[in-house]
C-alpha positions in Angstrom: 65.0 -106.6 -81.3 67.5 -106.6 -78.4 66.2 -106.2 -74.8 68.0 -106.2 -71.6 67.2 -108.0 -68.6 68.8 -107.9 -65.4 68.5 -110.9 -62.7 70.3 -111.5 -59.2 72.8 -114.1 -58.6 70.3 -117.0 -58.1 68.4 -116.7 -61.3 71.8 -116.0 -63.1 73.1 -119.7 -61.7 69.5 -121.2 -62.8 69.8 -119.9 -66.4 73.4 -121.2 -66.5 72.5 -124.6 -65.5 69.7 -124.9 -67.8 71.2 -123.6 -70.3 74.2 -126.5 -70.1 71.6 -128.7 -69.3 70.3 -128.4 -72.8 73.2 -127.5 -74.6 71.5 -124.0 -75.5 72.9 -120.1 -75.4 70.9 -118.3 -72.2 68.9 -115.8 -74.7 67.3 -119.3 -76.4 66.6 -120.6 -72.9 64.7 -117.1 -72.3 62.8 -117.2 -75.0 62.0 -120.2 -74.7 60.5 -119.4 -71.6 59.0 -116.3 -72.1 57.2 -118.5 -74.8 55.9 -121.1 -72.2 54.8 -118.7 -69.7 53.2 -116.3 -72.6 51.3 -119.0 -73.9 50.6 -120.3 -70.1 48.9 -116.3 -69.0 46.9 -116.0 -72.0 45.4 -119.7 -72.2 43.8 -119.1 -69.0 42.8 -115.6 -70.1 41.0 -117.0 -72.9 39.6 -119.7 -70.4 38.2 -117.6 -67.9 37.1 -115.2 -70.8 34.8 -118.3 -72.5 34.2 -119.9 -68.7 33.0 -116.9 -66.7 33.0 -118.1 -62.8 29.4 -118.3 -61.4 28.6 -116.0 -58.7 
């Protein structure tokens, strides 16, 4: 599935040098972190879903 996304100069430089950095295409550096932040959002989801806060 192909999806478009649209970022300013700044982020455009920081996804360039990343993705020299690592030797990688900018879509792979995306999904890579799309990935990382995914997995980030729904761990503490799932924490504060099992660890309700105590009022």
């Amino acid at each position: 599935m192909a999806t478009t996304v649209r970022l300013d100069d700044a982020h455009e430089r920081k996804l360039e040098k990343v993705a020299q950095l690592l030797h990688q295409k900018k879509s792979d550096v995306l999904r890579d972190a799309l990935d990382y932040y995914a997995d980030y959002v729904l761990n503490i989801k799932k924490h504060r879903i099992l660890m309700p806060s105590r009022r």
